[in-house]
VMD Tcl script that draws the C-alpha trace (Angstrom):
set ca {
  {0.00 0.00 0.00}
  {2.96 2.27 1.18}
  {4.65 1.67 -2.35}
  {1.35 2.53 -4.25}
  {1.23 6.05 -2.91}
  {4.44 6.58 -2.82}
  {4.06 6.02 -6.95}
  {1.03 8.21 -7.32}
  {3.13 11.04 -5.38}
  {6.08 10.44 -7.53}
  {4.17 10.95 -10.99}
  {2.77 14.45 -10.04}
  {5.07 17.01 -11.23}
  {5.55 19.87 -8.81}
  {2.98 22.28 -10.06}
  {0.14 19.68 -9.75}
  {1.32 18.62 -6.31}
  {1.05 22.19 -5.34}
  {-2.39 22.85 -6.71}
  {-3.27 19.98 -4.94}
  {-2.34 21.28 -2.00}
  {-3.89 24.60 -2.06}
  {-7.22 23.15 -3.07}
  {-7.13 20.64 -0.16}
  {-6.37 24.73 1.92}
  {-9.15 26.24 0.60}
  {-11.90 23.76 1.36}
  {-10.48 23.33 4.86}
  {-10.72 27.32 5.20}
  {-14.14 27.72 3.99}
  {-15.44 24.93 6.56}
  {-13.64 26.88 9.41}
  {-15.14 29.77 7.97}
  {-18.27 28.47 7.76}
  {-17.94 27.02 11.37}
  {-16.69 30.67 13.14}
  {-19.55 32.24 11.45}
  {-22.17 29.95 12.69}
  {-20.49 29.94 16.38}
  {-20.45 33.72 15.86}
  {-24.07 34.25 14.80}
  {-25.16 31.48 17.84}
  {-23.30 33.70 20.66}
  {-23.72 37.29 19.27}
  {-26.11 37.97 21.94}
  {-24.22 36.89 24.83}
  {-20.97 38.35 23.72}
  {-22.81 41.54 23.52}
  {-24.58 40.66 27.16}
  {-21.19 39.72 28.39}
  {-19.18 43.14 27.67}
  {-21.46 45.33 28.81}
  {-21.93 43.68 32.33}
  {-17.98 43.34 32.43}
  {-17.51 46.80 31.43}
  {-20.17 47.78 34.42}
  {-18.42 45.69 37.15}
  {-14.97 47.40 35.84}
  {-16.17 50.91 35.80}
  {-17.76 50.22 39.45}
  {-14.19 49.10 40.62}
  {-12.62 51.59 38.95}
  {-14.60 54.23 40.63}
  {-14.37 52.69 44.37}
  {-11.08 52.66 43.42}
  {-10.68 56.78 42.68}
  {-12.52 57.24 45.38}
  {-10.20 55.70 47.93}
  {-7.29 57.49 46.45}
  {-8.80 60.55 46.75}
  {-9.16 60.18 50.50}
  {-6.02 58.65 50.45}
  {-4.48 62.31 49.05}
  {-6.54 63.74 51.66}
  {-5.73 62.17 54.81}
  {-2.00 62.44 53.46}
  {-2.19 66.54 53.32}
  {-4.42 66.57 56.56}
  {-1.66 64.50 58.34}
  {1.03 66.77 57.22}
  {-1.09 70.32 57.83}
  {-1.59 69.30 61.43}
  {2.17 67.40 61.82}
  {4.45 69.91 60.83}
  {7.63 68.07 60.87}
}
mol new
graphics top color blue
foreach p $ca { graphics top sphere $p radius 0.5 }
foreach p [lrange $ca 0 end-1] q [lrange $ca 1 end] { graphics top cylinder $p $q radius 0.2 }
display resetview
């Protein structure tokens, strides 16, 4: 079986055994495209629900966040107003 390939490989010239392989490419491209567009159109919603729940738990930190530096600055200055070194 090994030596029957092995022929069949042998009489294509180069050319051939490169249009060959970009064929065999481009049909495995179009079914992965085909696939990521059906696994995009399936979670679109939830991608959509997803960011904008992410970017509200991020913007709550983020705010918490300021908020303690702020205070921070401000205890800083009050501790150095009434502490004169």
């Amino acid at each position: 079986m090994n030596g029957n390939n092995e022929e069949n490989y042998e009489r294509l010239t180069r050319k051939q055994y490169r249009e060959q392989q970009k064929k065999t490419i481009q049909k495995d491209d179009e079914k992965l495209n085909n696939d990521e567009v059906n696994i995009n159109e399936e979670n679109l919603g939830f991608e959509k629900e997803d960011k904008n729940s992410r970017h509200n738990r991020i913007s709550k930190k983020l705010n918490w966040i300021i908020l303690y530096l702020c205070m921070g600055i401000i205890i800083v200055f009050l501790i150095l107003f009434f502490f004169n070194p």
